[in-house]
PDB file of N, CA, C and O in Angstrom:
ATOM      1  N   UNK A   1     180.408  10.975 130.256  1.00  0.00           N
ATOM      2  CA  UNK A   1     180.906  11.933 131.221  1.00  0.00           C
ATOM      3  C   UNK A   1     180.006  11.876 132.446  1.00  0.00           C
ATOM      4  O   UNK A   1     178.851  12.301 132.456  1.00  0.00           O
ATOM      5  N   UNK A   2     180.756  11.203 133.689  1.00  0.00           N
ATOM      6  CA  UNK A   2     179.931  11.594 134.593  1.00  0.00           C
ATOM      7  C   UNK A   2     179.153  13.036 135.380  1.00  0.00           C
ATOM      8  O   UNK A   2     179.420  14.141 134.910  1.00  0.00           O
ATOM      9  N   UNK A   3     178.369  12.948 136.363  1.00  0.00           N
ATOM     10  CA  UNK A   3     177.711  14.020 136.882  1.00  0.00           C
ATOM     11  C   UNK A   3     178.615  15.350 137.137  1.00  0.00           C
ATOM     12  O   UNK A   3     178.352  16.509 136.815  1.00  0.00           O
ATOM     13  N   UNK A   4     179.696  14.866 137.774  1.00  0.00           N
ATOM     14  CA  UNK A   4     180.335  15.788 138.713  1.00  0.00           C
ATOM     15  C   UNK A   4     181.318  16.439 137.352  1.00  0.00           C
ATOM     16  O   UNK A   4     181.536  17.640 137.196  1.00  0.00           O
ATOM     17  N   UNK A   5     181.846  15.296 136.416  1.00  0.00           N
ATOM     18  CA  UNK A   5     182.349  16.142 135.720  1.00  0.00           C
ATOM     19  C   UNK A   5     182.049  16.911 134.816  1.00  0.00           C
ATOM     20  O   UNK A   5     182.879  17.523 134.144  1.00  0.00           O
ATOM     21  N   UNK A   6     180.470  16.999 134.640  1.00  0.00           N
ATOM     22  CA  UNK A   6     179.814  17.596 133.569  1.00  0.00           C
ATOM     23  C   UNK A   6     180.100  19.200 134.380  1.00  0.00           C
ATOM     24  O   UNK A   6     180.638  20.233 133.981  1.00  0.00           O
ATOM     25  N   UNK A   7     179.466  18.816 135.662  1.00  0.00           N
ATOM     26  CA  UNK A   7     179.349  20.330 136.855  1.00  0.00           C
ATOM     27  C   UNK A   7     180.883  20.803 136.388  1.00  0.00           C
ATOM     28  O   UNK A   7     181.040  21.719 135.582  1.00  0.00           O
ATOM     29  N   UNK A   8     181.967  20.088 136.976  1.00  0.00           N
ATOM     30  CA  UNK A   8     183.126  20.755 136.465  1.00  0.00           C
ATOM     31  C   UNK A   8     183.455  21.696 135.567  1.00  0.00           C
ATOM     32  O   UNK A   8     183.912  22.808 135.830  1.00  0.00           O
ATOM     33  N   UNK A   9     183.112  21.043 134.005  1.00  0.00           N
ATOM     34  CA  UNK A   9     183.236  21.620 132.930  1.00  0.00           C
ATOM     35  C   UNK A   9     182.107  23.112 132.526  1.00  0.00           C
ATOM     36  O   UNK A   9     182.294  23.866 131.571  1.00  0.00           O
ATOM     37  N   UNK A  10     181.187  23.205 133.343  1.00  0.00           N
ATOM     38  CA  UNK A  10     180.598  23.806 133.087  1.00  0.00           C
ATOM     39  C   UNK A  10     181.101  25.146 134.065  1.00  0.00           C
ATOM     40  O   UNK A  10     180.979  26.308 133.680  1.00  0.00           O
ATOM     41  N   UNK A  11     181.653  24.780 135.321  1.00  0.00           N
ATOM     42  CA  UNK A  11     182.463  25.598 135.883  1.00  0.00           C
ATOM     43  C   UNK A  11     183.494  25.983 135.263  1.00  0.00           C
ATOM     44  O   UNK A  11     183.816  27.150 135.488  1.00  0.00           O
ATOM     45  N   UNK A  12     184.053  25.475 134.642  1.00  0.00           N
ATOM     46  CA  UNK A  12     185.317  25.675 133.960  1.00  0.00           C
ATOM     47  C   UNK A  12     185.191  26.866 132.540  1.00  0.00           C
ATOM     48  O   UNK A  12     185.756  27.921 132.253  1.00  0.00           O
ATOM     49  N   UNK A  13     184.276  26.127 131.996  1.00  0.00           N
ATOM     50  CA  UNK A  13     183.180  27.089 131.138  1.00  0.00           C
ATOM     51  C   UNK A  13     182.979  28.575 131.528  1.00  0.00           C
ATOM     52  O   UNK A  13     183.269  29.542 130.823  1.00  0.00           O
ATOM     53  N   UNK A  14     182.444  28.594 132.746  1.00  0.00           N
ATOM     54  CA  UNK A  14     181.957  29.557 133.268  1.00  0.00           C
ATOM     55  C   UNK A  14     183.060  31.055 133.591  1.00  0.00           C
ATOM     56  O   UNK A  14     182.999  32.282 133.509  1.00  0.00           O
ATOM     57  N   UNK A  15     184.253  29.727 134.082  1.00  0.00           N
ATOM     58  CA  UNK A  15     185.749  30.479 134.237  1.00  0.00           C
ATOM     59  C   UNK A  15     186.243  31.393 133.356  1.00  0.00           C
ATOM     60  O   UNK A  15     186.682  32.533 133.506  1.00  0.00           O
ATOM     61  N   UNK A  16     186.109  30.767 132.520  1.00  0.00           N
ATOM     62  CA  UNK A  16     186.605  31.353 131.110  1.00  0.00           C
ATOM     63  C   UNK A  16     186.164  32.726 130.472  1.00  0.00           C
ATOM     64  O   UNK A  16     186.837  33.539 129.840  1.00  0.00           O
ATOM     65  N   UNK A  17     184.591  32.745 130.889  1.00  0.00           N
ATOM     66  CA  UNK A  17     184.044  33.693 130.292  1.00  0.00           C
ATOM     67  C   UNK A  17     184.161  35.155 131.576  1.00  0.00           C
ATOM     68  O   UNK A  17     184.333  36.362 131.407  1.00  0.00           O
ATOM     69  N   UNK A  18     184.016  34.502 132.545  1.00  0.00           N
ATOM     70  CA  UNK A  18     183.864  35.656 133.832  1.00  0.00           C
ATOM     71  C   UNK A  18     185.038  35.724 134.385  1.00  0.00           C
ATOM     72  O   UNK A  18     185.553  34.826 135.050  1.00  0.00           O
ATOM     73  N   UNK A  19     185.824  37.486 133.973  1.00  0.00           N
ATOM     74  CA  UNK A  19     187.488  37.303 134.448  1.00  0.00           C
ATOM     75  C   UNK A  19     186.979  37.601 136.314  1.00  0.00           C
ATOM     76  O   UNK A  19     185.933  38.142 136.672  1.00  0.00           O
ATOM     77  N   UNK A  20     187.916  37.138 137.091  1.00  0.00           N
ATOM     78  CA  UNK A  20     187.687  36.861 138.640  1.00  0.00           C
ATOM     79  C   UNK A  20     187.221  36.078 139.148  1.00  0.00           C
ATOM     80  O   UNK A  20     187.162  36.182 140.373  1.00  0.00           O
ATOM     81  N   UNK A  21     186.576  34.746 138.425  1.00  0.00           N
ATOM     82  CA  UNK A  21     185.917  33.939 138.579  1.00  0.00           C
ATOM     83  C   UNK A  21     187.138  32.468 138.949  1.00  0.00           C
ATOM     84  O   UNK A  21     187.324  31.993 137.829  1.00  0.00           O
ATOM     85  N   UNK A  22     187.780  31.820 139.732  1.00  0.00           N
ATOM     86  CA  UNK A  22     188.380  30.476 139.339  1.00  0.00           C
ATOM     87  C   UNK A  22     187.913  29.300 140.205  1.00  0.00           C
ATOM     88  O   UNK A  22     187.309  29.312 141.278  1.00  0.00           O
ATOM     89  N   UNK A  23     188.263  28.491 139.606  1.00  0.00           N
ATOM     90  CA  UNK A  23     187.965  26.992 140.066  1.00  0.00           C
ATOM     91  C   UNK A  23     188.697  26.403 140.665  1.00  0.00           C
ATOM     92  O   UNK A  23     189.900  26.256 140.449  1.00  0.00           O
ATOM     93  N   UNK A  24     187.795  25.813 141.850  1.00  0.00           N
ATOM     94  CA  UNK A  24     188.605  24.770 142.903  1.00  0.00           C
ATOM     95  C   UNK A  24     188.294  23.422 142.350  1.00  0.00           C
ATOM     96  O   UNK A  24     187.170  23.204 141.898  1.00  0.00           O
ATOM     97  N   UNK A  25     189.502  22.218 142.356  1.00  0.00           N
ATOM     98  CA  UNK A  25     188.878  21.284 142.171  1.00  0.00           C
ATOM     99  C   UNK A  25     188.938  20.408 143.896  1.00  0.00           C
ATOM    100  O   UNK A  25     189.719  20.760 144.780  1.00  0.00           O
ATOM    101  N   UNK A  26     188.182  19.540 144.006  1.00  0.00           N
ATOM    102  CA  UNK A  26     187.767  19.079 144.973  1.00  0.00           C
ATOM    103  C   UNK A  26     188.030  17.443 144.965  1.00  0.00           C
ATOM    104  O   UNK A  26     187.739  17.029 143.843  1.00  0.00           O
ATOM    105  N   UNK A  27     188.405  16.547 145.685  1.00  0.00           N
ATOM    106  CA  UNK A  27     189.241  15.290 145.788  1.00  0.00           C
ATOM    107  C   UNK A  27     187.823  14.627 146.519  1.00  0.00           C
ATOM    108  O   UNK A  27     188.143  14.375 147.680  1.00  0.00           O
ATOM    109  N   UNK A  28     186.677  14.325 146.336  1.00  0.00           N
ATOM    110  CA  UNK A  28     185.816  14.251 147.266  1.00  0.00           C
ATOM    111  C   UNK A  28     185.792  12.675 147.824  1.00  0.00           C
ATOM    112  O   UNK A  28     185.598  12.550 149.033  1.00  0.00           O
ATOM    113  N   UNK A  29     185.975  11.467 147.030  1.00  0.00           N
ATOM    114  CA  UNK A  29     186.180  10.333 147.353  1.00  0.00           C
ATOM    115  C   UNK A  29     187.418  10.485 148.398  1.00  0.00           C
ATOM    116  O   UNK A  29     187.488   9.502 149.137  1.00  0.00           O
ATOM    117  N   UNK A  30     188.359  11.421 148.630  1.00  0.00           N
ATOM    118  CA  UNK A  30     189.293  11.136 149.320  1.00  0.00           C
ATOM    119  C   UNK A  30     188.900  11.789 150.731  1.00  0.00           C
ATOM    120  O   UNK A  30     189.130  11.231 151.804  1.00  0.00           O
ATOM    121  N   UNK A  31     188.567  12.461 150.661  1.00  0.00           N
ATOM    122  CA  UNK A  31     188.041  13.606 151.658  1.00  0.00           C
ATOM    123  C   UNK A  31     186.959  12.843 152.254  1.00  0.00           C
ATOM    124  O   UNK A  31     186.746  13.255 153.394  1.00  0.00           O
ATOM    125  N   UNK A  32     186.090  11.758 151.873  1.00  0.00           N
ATOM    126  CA  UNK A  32     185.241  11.043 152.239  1.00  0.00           C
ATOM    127  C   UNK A  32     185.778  10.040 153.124  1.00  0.00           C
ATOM    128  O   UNK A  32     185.352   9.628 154.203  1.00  0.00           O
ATOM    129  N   UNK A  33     186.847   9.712 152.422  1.00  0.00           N
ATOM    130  CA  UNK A  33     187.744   8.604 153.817  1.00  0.00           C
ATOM    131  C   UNK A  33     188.386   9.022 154.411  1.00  0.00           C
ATOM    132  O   UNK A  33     189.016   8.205 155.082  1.00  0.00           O
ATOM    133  N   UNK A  34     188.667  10.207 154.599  1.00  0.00           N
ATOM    134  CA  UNK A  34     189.669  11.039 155.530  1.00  0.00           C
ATOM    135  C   UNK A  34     188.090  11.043 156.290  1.00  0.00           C
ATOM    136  O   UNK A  34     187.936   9.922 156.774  1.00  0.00           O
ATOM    137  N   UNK A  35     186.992  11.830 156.533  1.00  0.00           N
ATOM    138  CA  UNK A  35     186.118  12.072 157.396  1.00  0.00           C
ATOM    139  C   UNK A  35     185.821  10.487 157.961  1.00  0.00           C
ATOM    140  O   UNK A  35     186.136  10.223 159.122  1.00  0.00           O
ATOM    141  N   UNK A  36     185.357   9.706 157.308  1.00  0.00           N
ATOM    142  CA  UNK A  36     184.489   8.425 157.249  1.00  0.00           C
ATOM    143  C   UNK A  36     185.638   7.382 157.567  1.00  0.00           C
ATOM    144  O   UNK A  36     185.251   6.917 158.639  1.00  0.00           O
ATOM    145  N   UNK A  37     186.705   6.810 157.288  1.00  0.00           N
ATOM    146  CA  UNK A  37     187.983   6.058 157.437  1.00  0.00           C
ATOM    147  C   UNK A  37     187.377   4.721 156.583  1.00  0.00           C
ATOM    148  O   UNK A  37     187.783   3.559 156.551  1.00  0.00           O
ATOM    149  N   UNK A  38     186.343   5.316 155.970  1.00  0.00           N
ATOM    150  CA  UNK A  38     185.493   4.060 154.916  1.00  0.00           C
ATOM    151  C   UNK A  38     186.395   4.327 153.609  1.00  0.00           C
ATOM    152  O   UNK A  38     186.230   5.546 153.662  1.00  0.00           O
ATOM    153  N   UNK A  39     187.315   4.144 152.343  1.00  0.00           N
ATOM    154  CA  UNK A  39     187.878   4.299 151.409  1.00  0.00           C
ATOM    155  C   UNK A  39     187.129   3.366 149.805  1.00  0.00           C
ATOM    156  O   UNK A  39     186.588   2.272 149.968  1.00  0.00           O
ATOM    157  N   UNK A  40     187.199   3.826 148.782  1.00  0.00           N
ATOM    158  CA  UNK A  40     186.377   2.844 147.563  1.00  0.00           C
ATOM    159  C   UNK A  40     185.342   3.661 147.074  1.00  0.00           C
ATOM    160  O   UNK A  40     184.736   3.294 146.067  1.00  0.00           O
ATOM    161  N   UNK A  41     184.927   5.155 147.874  1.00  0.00           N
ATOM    162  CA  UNK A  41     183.846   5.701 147.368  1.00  0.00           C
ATOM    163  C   UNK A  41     183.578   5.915 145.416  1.00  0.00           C
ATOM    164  O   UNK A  41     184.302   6.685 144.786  1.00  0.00           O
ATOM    165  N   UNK A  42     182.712   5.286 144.887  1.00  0.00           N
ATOM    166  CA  UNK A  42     182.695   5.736 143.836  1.00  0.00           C
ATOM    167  C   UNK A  42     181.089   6.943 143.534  1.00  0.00           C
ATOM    168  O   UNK A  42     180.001   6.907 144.108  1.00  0.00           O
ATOM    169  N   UNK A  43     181.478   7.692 142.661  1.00  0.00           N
ATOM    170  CA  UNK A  43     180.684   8.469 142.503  1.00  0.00           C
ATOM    171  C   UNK A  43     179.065   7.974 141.809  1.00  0.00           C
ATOM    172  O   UNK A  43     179.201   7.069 140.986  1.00  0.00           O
ATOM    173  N   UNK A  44     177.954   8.318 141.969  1.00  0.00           N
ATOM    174  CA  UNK A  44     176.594   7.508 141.195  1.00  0.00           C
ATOM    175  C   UNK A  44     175.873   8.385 141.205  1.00  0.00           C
ATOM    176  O   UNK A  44     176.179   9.361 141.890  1.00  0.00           O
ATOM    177  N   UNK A  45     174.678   8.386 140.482  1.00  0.00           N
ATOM    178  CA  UNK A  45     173.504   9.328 140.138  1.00  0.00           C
ATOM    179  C   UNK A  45     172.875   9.474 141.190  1.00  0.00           C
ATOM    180  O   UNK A  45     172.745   8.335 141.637  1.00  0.00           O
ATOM    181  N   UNK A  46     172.134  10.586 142.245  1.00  0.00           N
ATOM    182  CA  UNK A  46     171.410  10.802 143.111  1.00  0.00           C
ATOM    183  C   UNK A  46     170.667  11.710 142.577  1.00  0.00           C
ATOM    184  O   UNK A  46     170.859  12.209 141.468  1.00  0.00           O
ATOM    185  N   UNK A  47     169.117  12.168 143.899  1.00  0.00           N
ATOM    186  CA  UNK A  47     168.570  13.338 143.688  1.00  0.00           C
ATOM    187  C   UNK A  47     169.041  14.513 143.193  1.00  0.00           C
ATOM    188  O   UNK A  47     170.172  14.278 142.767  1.00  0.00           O
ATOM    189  N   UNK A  48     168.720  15.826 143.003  1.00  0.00           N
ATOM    190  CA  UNK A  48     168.750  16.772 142.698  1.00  0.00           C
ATOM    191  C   UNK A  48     168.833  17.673 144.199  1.00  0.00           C
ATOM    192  O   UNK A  48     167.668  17.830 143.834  1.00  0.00           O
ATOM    193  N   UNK A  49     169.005  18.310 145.320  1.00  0.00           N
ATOM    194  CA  UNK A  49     168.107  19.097 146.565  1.00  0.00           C
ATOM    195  C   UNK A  49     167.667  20.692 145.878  1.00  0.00           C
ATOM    196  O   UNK A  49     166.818  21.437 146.369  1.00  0.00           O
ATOM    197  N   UNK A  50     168.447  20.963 144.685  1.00  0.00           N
ATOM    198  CA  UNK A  50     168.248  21.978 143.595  1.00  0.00           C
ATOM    199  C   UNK A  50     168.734  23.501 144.841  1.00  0.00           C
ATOM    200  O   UNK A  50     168.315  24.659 144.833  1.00  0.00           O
ATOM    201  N   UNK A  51     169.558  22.948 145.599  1.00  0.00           N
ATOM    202  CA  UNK A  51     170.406  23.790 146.498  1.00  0.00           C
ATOM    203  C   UNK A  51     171.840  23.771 146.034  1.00  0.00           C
ATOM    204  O   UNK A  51     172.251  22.625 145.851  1.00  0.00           O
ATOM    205  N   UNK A  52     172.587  24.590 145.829  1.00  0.00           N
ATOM    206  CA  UNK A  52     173.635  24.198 145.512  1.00  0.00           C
ATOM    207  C   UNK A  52     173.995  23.219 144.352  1.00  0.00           C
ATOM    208  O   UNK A  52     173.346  23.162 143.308  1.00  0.00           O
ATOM    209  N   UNK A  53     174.852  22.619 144.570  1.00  0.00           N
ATOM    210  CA  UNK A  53     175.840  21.579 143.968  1.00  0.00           C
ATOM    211  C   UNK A  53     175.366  20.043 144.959  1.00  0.00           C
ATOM    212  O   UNK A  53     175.250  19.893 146.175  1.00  0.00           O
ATOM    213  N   UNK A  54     175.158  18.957 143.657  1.00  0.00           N
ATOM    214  CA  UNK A  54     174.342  17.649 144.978  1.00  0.00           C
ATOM    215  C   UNK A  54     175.667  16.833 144.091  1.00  0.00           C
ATOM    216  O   UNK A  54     175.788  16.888 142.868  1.00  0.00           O
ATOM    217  N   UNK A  55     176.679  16.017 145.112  1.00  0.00           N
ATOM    218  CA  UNK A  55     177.325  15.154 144.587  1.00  0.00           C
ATOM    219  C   UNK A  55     176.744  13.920 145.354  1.00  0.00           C
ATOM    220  O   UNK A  55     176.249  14.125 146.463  1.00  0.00           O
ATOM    221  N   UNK A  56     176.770  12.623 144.830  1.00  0.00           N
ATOM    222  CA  UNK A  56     176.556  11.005 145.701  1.00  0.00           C
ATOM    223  C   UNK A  56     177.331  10.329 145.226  1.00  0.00           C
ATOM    224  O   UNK A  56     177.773  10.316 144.077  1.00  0.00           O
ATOM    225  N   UNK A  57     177.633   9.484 146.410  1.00  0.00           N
ATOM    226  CA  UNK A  57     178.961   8.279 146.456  1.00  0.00           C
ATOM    227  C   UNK A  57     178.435   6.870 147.029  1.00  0.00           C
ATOM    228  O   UNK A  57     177.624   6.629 147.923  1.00  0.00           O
ATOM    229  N   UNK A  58     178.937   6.305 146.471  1.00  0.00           N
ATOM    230  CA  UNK A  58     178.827   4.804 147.467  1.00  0.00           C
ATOM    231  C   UNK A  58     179.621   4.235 147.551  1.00  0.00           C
ATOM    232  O   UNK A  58     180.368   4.085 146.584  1.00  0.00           O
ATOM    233  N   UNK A  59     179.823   3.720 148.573  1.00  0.00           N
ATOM    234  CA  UNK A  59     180.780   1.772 148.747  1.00  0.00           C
ATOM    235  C   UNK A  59     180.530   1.107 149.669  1.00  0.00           C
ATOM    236  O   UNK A  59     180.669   1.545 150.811  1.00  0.00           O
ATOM    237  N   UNK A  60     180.039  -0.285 149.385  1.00  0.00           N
ATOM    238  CA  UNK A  60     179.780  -1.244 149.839  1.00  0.00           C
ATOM    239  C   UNK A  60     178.652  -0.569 150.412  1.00  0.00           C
ATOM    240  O   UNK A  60     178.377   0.494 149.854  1.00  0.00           O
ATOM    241  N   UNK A  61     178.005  -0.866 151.271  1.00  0.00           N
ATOM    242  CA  UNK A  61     176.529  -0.564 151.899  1.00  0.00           C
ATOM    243  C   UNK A  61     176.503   1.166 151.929  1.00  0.00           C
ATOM    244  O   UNK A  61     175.400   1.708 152.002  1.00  0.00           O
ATOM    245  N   UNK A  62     177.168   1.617 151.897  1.00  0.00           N
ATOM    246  CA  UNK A  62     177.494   3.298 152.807  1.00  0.00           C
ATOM    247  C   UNK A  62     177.200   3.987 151.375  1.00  0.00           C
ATOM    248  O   UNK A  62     177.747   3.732 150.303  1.00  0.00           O
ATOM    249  N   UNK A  63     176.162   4.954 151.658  1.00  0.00           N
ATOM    250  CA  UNK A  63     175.594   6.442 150.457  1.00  0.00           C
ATOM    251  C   UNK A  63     175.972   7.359 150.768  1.00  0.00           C
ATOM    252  O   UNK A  63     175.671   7.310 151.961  1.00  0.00           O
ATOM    253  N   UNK A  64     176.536   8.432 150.609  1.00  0.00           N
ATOM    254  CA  UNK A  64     177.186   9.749 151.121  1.00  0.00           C
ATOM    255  C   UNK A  64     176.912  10.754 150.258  1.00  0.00           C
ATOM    256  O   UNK A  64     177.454  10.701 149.154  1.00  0.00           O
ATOM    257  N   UNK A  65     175.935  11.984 150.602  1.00  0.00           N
ATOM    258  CA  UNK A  65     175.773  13.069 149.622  1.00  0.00           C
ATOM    259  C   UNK A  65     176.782  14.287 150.186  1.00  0.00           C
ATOM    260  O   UNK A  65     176.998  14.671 151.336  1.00  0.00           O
ATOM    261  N   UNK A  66     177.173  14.618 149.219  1.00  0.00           N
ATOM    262  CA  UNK A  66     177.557  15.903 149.454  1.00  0.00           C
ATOM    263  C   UNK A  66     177.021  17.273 148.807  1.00  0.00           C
ATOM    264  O   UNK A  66     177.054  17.432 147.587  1.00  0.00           O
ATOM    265  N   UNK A  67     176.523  18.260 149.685  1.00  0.00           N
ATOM    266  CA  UNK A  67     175.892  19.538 149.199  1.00  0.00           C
ATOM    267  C   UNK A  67     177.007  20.715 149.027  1.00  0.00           C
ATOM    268  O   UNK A  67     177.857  20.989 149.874  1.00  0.00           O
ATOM    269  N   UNK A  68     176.840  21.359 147.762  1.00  0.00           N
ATOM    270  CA  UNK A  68     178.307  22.551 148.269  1.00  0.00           C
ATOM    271  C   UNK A  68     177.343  23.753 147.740  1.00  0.00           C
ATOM    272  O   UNK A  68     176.822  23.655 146.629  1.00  0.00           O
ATOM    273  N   UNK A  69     177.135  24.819 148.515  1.00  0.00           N
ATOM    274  CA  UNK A  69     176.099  26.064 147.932  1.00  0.00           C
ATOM    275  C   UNK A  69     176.794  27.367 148.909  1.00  0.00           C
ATOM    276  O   UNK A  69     176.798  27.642 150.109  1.00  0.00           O
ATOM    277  N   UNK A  70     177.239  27.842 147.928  1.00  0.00           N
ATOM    278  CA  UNK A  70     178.215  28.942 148.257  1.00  0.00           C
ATOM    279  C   UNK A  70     179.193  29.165 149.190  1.00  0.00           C
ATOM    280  O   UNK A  70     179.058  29.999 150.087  1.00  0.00           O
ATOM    281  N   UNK A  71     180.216  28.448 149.041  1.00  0.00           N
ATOM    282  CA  UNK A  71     181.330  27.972 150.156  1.00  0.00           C
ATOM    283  C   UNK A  71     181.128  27.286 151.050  1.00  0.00           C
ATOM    284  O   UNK A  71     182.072  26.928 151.754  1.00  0.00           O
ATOM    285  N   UNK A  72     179.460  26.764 151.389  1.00  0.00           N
ATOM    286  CA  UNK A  72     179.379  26.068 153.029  1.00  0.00           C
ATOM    287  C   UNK A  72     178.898  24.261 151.865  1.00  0.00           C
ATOM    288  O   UNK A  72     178.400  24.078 150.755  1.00  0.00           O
ATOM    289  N   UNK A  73     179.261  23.631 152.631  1.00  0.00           N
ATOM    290  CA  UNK A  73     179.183  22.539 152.763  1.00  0.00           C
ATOM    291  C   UNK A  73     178.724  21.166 153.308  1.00  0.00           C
ATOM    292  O   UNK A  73     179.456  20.579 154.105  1.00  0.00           O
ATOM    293  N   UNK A  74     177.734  20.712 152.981  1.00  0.00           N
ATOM    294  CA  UNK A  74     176.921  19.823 153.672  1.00  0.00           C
ATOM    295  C   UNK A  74     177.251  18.036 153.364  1.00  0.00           C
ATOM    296  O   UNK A  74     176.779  17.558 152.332  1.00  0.00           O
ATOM    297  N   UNK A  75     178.207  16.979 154.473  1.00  0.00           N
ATOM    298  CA  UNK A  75     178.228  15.809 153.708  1.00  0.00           C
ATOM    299  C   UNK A  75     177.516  14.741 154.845  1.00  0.00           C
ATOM    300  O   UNK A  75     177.745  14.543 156.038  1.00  0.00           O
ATOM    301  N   UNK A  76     176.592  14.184 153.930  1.00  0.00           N
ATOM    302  CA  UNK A  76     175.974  13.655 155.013  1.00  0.00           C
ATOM    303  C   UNK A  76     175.836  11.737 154.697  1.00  0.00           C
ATOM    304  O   UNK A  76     175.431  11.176 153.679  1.00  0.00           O
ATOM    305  N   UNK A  77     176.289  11.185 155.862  1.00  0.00           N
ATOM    306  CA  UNK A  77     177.091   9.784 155.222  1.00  0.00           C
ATOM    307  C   UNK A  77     175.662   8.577 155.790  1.00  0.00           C
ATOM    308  O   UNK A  77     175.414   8.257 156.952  1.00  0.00           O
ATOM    309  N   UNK A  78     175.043   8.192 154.714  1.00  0.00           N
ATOM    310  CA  UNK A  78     173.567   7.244 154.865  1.00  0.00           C
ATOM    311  C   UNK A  78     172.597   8.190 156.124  1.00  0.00           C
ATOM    312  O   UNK A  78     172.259   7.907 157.273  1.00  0.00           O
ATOM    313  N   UNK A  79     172.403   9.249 155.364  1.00  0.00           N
ATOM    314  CA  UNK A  79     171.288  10.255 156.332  1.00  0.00           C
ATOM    315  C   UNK A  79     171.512  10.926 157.320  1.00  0.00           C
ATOM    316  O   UNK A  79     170.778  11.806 157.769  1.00  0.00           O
ATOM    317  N   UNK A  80     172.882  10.454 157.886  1.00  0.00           N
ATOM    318  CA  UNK A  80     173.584  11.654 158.956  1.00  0.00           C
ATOM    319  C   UNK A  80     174.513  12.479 158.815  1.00  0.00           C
ATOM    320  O   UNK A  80     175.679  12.142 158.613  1.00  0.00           O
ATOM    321  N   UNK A  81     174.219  13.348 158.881  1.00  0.00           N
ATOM    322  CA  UNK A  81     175.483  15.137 158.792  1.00  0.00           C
ATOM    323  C   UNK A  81     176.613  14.581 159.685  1.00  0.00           C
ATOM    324  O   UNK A  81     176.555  14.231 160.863  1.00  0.00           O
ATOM    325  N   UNK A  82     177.659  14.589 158.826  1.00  0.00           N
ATOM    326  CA  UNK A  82     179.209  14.122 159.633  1.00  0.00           C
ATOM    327  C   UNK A  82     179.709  14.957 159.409  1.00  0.00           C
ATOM    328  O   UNK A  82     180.620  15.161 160.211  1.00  0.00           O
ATOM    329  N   UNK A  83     179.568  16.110 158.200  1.00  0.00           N
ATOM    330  CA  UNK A  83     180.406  17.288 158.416  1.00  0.00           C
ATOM    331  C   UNK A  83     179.541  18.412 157.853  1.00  0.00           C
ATOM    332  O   UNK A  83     178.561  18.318 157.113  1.00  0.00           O
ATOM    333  N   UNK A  84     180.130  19.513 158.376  1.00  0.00           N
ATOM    334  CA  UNK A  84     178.824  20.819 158.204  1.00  0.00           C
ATOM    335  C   UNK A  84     180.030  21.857 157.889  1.00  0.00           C
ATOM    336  O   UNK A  84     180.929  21.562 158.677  1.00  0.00           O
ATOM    337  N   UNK A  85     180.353  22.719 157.244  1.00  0.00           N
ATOM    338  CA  UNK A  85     180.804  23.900 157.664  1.00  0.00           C
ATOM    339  C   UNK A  85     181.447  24.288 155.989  1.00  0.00           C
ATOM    340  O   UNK A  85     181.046  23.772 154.946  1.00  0.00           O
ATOM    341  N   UNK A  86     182.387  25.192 156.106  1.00  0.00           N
ATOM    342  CA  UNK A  86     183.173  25.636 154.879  1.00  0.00           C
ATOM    343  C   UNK A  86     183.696  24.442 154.233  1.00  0.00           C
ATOM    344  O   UNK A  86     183.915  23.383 154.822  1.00  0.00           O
ATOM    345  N   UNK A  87     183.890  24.666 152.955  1.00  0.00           N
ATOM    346  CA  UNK A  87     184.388  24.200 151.923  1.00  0.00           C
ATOM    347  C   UNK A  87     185.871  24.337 151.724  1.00  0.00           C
ATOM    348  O   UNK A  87     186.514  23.530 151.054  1.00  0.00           O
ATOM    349  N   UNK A  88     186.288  25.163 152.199  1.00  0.00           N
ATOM    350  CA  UNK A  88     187.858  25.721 152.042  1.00  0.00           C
ATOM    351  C   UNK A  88     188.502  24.992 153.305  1.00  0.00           C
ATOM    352  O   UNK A  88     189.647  24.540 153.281  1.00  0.00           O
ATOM    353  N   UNK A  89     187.725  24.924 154.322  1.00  0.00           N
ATOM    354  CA  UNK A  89     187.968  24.631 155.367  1.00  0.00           C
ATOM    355  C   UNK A  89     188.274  23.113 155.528  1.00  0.00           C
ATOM    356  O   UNK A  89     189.122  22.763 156.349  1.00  0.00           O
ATOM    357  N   UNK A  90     187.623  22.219 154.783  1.00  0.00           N
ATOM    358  CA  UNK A  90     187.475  20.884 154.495  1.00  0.00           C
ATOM    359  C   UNK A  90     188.479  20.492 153.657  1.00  0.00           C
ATOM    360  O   UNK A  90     189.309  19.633 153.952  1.00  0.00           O
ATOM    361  N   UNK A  91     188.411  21.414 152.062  1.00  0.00           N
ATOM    362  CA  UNK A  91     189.764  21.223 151.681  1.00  0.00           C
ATOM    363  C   UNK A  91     191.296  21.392 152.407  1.00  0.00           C
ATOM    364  O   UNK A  91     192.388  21.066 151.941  1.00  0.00           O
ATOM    365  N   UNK A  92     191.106  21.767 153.191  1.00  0.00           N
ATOM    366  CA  UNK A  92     192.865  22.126 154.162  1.00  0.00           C
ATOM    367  C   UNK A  92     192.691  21.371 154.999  1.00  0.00           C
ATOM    368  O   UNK A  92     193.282  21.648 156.042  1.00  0.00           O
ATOM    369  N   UNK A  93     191.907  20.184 155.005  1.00  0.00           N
ATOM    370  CA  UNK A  93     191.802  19.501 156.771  1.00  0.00           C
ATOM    371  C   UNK A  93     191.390  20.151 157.887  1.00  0.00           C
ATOM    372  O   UNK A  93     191.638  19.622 158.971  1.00  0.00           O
ATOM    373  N   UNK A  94     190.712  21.366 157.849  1.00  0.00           N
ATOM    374  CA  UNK A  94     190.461  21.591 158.972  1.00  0.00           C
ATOM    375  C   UNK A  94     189.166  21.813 159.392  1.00  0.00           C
ATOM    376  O   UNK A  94     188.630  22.894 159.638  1.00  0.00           O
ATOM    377  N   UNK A  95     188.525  20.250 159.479  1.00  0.00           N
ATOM    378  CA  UNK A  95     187.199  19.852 159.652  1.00  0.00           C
ATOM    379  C   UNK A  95     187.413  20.104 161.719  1.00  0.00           C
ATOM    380  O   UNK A  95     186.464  19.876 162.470  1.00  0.00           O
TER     381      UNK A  95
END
């Protein structure tokens, strides 16, 4: 089971037990080529920033982390911030 889906399940977990609580799921390889127009991202083991939620991607030369810590959102594509803002906001396209 990879990283992200362990986080998932444990969200999902979490769902279950806390009524008001639900889960978004998040398309992030896709959302990565919608920002980036780079497509192939696969998901891989990175640091920890022990902020939030730390996802990492790669393809072909290009590393992309993504931070998610309480609705705001940090994705930053080989060390530069390409997108900053809400999470909800990103999911609807409206970066």
């Amino acid at each position: 089971m990879g990283a992200s889906r362990r986080k998932e399940k444990a969200t999902e977990d979490t769902a279950r037990r806390a009524p008001g609580i639900f889960v978004v799921r998040f398309d992030f390889p896709a959302f990565l080529k919608r920002i980036t127009g780079i497509g192939g991202w696969k998901e891989m083991n990175g640091p920890d920033s022990r902020v939030g939620l730390d996802y990492w991607y790669r393809t072909g030369r290009h590393e992309a982390n993504i931070n998610v810590d309480q609705g705001h959102m940090t994705v930053s594509v080989d060390k530069e911030v390409v997108y900053e803002g809400s999470a909800d906001q990103a999911q609807c396209g409206e970066e």
